[in-house]
N, C-alpha and C positions, 0 to 999 in steps of 0.2 A: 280125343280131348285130352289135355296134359293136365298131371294129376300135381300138389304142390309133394314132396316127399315129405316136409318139414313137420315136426308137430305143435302143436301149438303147448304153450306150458299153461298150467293149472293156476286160475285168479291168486291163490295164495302166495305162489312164487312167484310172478309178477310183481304184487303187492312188497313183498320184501324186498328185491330186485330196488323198486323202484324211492325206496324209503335209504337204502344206502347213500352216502356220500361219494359222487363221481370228482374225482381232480382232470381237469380237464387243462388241456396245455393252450396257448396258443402260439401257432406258428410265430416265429421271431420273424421280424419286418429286415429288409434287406438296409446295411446301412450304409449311408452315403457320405463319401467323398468330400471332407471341406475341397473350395476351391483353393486351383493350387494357381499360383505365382508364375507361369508357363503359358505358352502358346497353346492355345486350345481348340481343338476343331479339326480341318482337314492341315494337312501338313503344310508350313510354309514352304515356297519356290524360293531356290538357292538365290543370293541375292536378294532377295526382298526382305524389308522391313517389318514387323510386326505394328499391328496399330491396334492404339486403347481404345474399347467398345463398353460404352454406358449402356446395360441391358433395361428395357421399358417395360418387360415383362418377365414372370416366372420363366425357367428356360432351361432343360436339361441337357449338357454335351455331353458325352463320353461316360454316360453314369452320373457324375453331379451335377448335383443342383443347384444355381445360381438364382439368387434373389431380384426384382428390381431395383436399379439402383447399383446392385456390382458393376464393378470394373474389369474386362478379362483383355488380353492380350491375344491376338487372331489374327489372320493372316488378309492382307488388303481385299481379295475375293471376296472371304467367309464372312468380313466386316460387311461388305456390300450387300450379299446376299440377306445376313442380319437385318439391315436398317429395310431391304426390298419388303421383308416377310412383316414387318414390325415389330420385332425382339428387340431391334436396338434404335437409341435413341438419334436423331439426327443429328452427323457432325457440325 
């Protein structure tokens, strides 16, 4: 049978312990990316055009976050695949 080695402390110093003021942190949240002015998503194919994509839904690329409503610049695929999933709105 495994023994605990630990001891346990005495209610008094508990009691004190617990009557202290703790400063507690918390973790800082990761922050995000305005969106940027650029093609966004998989890379465009040489030759090809970029096309404007009205997003229908919240929608994170690359780390930022896009609102409904944004505008972002994509390449004719990623547009496709967007409007396939429901992200983006129909051209």
């Amino acid at each position: 049978m495994a023994t605990n080695p630990t001891t346990k402390k005495p209610a008094a110093a508990a009691a004190e312990e617990s009557t202290t003021p703790v400063a507690e942190t918390t973790p800082a949240r990761s922050v995000r990316k305005p969106a940027p002015e650029v093609v966004v998503g998989p890379a465009l194919p040489a030759g090809v055009d970029p096309v404007h994509v009205t997003l229908a839904h919240h929608h994170t690329i690359d780390g930022t976050d896009y609102s409904p409503g944004a505008q972002i610049l994509v390449s004719p695929d990623y547009a496709h695949r967007l409007r396939g999933q429901g992200y983006a709105a129909p051209a």
